[in-house]
C-alpha positions as semicolon CSV with decimal commas, in nm:
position;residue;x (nm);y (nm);z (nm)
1;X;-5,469;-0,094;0,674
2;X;-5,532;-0,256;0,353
3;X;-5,618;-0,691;0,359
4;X;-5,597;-0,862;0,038
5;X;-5,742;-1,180;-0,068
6;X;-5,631;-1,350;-0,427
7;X;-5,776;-1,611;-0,560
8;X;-5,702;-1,864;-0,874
9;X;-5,395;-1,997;-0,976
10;X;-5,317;-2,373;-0,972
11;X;-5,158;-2,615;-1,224
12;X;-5,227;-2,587;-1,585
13;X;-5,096;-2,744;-1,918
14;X;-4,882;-2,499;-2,148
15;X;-5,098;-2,328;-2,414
16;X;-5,398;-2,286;-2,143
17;X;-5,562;-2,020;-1,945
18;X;-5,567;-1,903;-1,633
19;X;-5,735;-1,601;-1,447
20;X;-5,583;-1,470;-1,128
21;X;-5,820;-1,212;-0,878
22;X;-5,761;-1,003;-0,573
23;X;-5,991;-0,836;-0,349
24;X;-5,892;-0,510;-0,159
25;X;-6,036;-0,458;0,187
26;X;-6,032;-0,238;0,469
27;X;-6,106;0,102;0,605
28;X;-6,069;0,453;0,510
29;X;-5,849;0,357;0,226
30;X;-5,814;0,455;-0,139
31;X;-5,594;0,242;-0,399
32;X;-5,421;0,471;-0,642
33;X;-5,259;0,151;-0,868
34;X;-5,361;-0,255;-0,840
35;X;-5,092;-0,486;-0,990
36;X;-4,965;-0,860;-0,998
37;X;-4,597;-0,928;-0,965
38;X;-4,458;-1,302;-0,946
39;X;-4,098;-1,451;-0,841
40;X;-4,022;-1,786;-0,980
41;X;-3,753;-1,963;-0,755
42;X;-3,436;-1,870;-0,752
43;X;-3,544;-1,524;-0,943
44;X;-3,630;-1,190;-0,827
45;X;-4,013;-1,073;-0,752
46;X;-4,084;-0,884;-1,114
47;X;-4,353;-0,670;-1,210
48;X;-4,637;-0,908;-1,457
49;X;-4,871;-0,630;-1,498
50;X;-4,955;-0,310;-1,317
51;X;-5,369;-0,135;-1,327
52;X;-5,302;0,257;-1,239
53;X;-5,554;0,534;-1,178
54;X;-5,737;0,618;-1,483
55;X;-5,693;0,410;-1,752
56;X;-5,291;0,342;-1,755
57;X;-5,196;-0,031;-1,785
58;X;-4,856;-0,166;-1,833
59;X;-4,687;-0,503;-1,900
60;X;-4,379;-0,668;-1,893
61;X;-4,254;-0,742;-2,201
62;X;-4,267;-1,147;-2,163
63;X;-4,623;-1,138;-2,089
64;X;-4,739;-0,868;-2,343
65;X;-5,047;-1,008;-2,553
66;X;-5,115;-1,320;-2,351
67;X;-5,242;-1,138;-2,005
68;X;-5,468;-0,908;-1,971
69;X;-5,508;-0,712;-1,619
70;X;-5,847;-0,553;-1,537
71;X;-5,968;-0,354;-1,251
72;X;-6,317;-0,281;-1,058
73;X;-6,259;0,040;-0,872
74;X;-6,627;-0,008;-0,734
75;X;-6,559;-0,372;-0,562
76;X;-6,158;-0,277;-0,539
77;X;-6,088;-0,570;-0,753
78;X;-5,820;-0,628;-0,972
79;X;-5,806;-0,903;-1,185
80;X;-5,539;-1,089;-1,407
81;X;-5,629;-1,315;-1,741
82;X;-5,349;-1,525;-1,848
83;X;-5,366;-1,715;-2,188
84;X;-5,093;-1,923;-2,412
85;X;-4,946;-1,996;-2,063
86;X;-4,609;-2,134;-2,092
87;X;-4,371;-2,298;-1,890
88;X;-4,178;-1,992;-1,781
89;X;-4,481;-1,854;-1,651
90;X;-4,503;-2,115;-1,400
91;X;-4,400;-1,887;-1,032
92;X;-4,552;-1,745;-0,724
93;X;-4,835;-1,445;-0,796
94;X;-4,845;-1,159;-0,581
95;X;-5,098;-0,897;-0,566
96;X;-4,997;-0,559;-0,504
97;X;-5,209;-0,211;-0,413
98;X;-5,076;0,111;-0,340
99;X;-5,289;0,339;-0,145
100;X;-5,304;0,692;-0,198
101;X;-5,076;0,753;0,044
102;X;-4,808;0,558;-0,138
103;X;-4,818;0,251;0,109
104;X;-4,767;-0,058;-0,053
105;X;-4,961;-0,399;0,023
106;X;-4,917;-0,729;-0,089
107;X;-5,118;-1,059;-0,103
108;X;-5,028;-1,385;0,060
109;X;-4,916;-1,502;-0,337
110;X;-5,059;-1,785;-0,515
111;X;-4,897;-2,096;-0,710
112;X;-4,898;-2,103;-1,043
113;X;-4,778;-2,367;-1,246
114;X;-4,756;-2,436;-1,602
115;X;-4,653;-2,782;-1,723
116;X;-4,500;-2,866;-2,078
């Protein structure tokens, strides 16, 4: 069983910054991929940005350039920098791991909101 923590988020005026973290803990786990997905209301839960074994990082296209997702496999960390935040931005964060086993976890979410 995986437990994950986030952290950040809050209320921020459009054109700021942001940084979002999560914190993977448990037992006898690995994490193959660490990623942040967020669901505005009314709106499906969408991928923001996805950290996968190795190297391999990918965005969605609306937040390409402006976020930046980083991971610490040593502290099982996985971090998300947000910059020229905009309205549209403002929604729920969720954290996301998948262990190795290809179970899927998912943090409480966090409020994010960007005013204009």
């Amino acid at each position: 069983q995986v437990q994950l923590v986030e952290s950040g988020g809050g209320l921020v005026q459009a054109g700021g910054s942001l940084r979002l973290s999560c914190a993977a803990s448990g037992s006898g786990f690995s994490i193959n991929a660490m990623g942040w997905y967020r669901q505005a209301p009314g709106k499906q839960r969408e991928l923001v940005a996805v950290a996968a074994s190795g190297a391999f990082t990918n965005y969605a296209d609306s937040v390409k350039g402006r976020f930046t997702i980083s991971r610490d496999n040593a502290k099982n960390t996985v971090s998300l920098q947000m910059n020229s935040l905009k309205p549209e931005d403002t929604a729920v964060y969720y954290c996301k791991v998948r262990d190795g086993l290809g179970r899927n976890y998912w943090g409480q979410g966090t409020q994010v909101t960007v005013s204009s």
